[in-house]
Every structure is written in C-alpha cells, then in structure tokens.
C-alpha positions as CSV (number, residue, x, y, z in Angstrom):
1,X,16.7,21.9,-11.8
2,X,13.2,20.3,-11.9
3,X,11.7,20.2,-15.4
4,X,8.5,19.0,-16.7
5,X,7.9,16.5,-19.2
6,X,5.8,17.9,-22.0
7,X,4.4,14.6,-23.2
8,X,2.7,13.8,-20.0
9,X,-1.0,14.3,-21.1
10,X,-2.2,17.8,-18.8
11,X,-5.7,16.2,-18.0
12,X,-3.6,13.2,-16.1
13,X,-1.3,15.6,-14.3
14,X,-4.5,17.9,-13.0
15,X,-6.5,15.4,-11.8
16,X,-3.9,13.9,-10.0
17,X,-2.8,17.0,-8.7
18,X,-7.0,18.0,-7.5
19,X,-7.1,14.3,-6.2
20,X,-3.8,15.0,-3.7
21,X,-4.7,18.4,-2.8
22,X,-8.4,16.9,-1.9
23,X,-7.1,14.7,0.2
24,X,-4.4,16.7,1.2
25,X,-7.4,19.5,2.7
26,X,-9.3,16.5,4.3
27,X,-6.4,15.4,5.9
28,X,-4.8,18.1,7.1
29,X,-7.9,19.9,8.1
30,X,-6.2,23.3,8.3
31,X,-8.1,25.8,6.6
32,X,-5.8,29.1,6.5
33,X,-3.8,30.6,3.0
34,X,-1.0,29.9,4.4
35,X,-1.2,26.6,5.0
36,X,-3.3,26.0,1.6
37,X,-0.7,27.6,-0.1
38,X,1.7,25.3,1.2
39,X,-0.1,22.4,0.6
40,X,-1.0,23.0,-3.4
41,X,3.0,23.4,-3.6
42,X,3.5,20.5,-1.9
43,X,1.2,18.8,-4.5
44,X,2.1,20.3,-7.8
45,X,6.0,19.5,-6.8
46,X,4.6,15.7,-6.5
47,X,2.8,15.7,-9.6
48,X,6.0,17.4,-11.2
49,X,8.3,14.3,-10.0
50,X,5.3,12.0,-10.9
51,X,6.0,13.2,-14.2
52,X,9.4,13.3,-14.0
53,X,9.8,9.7,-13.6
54,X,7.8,8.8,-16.2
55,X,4.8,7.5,-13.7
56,X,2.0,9.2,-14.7
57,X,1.1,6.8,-17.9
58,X,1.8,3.4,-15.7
59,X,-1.2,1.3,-15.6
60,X,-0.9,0.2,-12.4
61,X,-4.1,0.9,-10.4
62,X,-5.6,-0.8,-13.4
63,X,-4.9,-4.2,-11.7
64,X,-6.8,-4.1,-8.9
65,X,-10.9,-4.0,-8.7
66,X,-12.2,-0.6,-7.4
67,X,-15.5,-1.9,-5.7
68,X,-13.2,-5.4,-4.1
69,X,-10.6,-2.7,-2.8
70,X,-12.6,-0.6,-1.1
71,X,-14.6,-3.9,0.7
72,X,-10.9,-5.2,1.5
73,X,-9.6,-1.7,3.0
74,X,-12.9,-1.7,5.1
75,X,-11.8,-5.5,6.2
76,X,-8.0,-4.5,6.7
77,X,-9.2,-1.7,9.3
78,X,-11.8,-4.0,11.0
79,X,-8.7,-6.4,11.3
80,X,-6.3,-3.6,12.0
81,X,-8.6,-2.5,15.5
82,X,-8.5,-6.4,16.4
83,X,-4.8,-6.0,16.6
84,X,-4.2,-2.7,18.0
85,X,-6.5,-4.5,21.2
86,X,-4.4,-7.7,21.3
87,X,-1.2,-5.7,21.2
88,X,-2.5,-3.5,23.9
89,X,-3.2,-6.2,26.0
90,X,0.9,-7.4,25.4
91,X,2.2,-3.8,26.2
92,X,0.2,-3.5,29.4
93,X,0.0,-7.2,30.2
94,X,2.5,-9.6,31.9
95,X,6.3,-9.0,29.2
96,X,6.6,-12.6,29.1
97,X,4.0,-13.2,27.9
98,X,5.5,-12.0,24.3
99,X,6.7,-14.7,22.1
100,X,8.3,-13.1,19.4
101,X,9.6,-14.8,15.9
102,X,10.4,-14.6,12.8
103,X,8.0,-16.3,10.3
104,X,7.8,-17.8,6.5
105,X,4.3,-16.8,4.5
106,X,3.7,-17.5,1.3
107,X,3.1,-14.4,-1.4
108,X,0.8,-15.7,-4.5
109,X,0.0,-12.7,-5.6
110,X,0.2,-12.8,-9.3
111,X,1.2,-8.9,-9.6
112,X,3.6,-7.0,-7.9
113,X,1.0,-4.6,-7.2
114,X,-0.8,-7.6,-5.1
115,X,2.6,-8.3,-3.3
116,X,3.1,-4.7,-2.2
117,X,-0.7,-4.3,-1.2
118,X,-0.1,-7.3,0.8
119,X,3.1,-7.0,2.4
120,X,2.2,-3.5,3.4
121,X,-0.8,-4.7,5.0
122,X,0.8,-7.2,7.0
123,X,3.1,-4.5,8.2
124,X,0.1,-1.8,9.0
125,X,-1.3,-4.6,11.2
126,X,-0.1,-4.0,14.7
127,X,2.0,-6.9,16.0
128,X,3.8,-7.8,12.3
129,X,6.2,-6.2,10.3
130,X,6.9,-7.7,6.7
131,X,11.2,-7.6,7.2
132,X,12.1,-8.7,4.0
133,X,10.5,-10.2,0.6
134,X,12.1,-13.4,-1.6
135,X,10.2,-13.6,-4.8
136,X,7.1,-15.5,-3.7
137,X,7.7,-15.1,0.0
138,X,7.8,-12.8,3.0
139,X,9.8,-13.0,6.4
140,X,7.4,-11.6,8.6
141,X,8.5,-10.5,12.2
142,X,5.6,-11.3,14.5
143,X,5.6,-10.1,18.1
144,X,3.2,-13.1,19.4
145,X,1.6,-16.9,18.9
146,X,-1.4,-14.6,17.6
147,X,0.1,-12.6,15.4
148,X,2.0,-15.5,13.8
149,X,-1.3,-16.9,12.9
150,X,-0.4,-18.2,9.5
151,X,-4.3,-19.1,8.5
152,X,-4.8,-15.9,9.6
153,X,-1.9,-14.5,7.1
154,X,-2.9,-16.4,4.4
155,X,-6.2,-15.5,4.3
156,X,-5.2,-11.8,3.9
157,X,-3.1,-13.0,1.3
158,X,-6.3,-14.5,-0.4
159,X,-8.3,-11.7,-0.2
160,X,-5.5,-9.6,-1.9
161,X,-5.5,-12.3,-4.8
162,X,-9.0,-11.7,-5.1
163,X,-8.7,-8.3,-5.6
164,X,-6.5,-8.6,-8.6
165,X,-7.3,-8.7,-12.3
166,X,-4.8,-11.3,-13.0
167,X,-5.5,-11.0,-16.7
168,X,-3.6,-7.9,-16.6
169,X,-0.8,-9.2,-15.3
170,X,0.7,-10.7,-17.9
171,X,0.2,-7.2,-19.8
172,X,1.8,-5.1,-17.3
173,X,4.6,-6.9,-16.6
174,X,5.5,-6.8,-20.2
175,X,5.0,-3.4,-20.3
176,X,7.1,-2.2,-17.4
177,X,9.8,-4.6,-18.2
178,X,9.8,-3.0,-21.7
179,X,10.2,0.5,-19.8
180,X,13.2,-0.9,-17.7
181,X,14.9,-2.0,-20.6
C-alpha cells in the first residue's frame, strides 16, 4: 500500500506536482477530462513515490547553474541535429562505410550529478551510446570515426564541468552518503 510521508514539506510536493502536470499538458497536448484526469493521477502517484523515497529534500538540482544549463541544453540539441544528419547519411549511405567501436573517455565531472548529465548526453546523441561507467570513465559504443571523435567528447564533457558548482560537491556528497548510511 502506498503511503505518504508526512514530513515532506506540502509546498515542495505541490509545486512539483504543478511543474509535472505543466509539462505533462504541454507535452501531451491532449486537452480532453479524460485524458487530464489521467495525467494529474499519473503525477500525484509520482510525487507520492518522490516522497516515498525520501527524494523530495535532496539537493541535487542545486549543483548545477540554471542560466549555464539552459545555454548547454540549447548546445546539446544544436549538436544532437548534427548527428541525427551524419547518422542519416550512414543508414542510407554505402553499410561499410560504418566503423563501429568501442571507446575510452574520460568523466571529470566533479559531481555525480555532472557524470549522469554527461553520460546521458552522450547517449542522446545519435551515433553513441554510454555502455558502461568505471568511476571516472565511460565505455562509449560509437557507430563511426565521427562519432568517436574524442575532442569532440571531451569537450562535452567540459562544458558539463562548467556547468557545475563544484563547491557543492563536497557538501552533497557528504550529505547523501550520510543518507545511505
């Protein structure tokens, strides 16, 4: 049976839940009760297991720069189109032409935050998927010579570290670590 914790503060729980069903309604773009009702459901139930493990008081979003994230998701989609063309070009080009492999980069992220951001966004760009991560590295599967660009990798990887507040590190580590205990 699905409880609520009483000591998560309401104002957290409500604005999470009007910032998922917000996007939840621009998303769906469905407009009819049904559908609505479904969707507020759908949202309370997440804010309820939000609060159920304890997630709702994790200052997590707190170690990345708002403005710096929003200029870096513009970038990611910019680079995102540039390799949903090139792997276009593979699918309907000449099949040997694909030289897949299975590459090394280097994750200097300084939160775990920054190393999920990053690994994910390596795996959103067409042509890579992030298979596996090894404390400060990532085996990336890369389906061609361009996609393997490792300048090109790493210089994600630097804008991630640019985003983070690296000063809070140090803070939140100690304070989920504490909670895992």
């Amino acid at each position: 049976m699905l409880s609520i914790d009483t000591s998560v503060p309401i104002a957290r729980a409500v604005n999470l839940f009007v910032a998922l069903f917000a996007l939840w309604l621009v998303m769906s773009g469905i407009y009819k009760p049904l559908i609505i009702g479904l969707g507020a459901v759908s949202c309370a139930l997440t804010v309820a297991l939000v609060a159920r493990l304890k997630l709702m008081d994790q200052p997590i979003y707190r170690d990345m720069k708002g403005m710096a994230l929003l200029n870096y998701l513009f970038w990611l989609t910019v680079e995102i189109g540039k390799a949903d063309w090139a792997v276009t070009k593979v699918i309907l080009g000449d099949p040997n032409n694909v030289q897949q492999r299975l590459i090394e980069v280097p994750a200097n992220q300084a939160t775990e935050l920054g190393k999920m951001l990053y690994a994910n966004s390596i795996t959103i760009t067409p042509g890579t998927v992030t298979v596996q991560t090894a404390g400060d590295r990532f085996f990336v599967h890369a389906l061609t010579d361009e996609a393997a660009d490792m300048k090109a990798l790493e210089a994600m990887g630097q804008r991630v570290c640019q985003l983070e507040r690296p000063e809070r590190s140090a803070a939140l580590d100690g304070e989920l670590g504490k909670d895992a205990a």
